[in-house]
C-alpha positions in Angstrom: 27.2 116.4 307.4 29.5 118.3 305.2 31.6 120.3 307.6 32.7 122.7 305.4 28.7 123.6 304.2 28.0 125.1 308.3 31.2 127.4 307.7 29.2 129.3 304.7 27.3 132.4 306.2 23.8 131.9 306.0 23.3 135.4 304.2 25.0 134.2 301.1 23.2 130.2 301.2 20.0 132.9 301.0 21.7 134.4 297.9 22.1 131.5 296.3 18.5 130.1 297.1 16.7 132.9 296.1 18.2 133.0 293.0 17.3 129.1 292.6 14.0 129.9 293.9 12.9 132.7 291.3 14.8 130.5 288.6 11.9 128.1 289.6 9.0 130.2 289.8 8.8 129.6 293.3 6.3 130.9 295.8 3.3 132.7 296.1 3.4 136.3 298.1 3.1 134.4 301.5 6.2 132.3 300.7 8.1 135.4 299.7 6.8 137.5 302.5 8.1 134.7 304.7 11.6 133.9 303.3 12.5 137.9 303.6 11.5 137.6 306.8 14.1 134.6 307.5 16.7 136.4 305.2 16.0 139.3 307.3 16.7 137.6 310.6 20.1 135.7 309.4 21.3 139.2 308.6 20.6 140.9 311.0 22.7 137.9 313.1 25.4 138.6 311.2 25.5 142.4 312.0 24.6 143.3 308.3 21.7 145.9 309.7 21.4 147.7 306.3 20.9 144.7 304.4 18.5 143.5 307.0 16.4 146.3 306.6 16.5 146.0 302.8 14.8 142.0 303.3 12.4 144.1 306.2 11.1 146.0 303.1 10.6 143.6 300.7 9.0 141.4 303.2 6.6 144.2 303.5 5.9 144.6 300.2 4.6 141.1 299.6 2.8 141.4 303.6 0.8 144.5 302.1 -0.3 142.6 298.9 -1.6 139.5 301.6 -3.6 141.6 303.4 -4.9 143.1 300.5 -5.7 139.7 299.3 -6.6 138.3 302.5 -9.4 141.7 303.4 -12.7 140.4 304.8 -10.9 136.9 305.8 -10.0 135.4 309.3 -6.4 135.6 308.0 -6.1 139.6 308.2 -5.9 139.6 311.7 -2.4 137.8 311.2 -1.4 139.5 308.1 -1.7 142.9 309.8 0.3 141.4 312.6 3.1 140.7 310.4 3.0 143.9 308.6 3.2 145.8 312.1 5.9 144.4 313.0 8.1 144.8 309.6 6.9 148.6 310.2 8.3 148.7 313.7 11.6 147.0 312.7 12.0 149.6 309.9 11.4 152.0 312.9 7.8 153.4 311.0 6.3 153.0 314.8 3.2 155.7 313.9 2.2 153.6 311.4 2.8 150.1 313.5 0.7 151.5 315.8 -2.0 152.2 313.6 -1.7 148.5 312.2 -1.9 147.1 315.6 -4.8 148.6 316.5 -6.2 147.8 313.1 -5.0 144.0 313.8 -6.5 144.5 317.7 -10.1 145.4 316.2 -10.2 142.3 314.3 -10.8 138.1 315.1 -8.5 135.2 313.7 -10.5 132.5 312.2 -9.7 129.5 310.0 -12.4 127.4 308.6 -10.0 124.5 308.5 -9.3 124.4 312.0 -10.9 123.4 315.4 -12.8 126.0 317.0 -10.9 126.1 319.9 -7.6 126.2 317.9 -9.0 129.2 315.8 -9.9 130.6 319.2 -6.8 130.1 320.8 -5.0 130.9 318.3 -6.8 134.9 318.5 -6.4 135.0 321.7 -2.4 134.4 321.7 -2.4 136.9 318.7 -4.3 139.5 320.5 -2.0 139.2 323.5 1.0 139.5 321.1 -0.5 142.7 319.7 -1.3 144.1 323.1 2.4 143.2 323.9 3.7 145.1 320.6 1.8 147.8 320.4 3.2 148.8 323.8 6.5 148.3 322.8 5.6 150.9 319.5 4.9 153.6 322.1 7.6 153.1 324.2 10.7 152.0 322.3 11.6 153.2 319.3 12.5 150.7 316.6 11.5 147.7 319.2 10.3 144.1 318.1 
């Protein structure tokens, strides 16, 4: 390995690949959703809150058009998840809340899993929900 590659912050190797990336056509809304939400983490690493948040809300731009697209699907139950948490992070904890009890109300499924993946996988999200939509009640900005 290149030494001198690890000594480039990993905001600007984002710049550089998202610019590659939409050179390329990349990605559908749930690869977009999900590299904001990575760009979003590395900044907020490097102390660069502001420019965090800016990733939060484009991340929850493309979240928003998934569980639009996802509605009526064993999918929303994650999508919503996702969404709620962006919220929270962007310190909108009324409306978190509302999209974790929204995410609560509803079961994961995948047809192209086991049934005891599917089901274990809507359990662990439903115990992540409980655990975040506590969190939106008692700490502000908290995820």
């Amino acid at each position: 390995p290149n030494p001198e590659y690890w000594r480039v912050p990993m905001s600007l190797r984002f710049e550089v690949a998202l610019v590659a990336y939409t050179q390329l056509g990349g990605g559908g809304d749930g690869f977009w959703c999900h590299f904001h939400r990575v760009v979003a983490h590395h900044l907020t690493k490097e102390g660069k809150e502001a420019e965090a948040n800016v990733a939060r809300a484009h991340a929850l731009r493309y979240t928003q058009s998934l569980v639009t697209a996802h509605m009526g699907s064993g999918q929303l139950k994650e999508d919503l998840l996702i969404r709620g948490i962006l919220e929270l992070q962007l310190g909108h904890r009324d409306q978190a809340r509302t999209t974790f009890v929204q995410a609560q109300r509803l079961s994961y499924q995948d047809p192209t899993a086991k049934l005891e993946q599917a089901k274990a996988k809507d359990q662990y999200l439903s115990e992540l929900l409980s655990e975040l939509l506590e969190r939106a009640k008692t700490r502000p900005g908290a995820a």
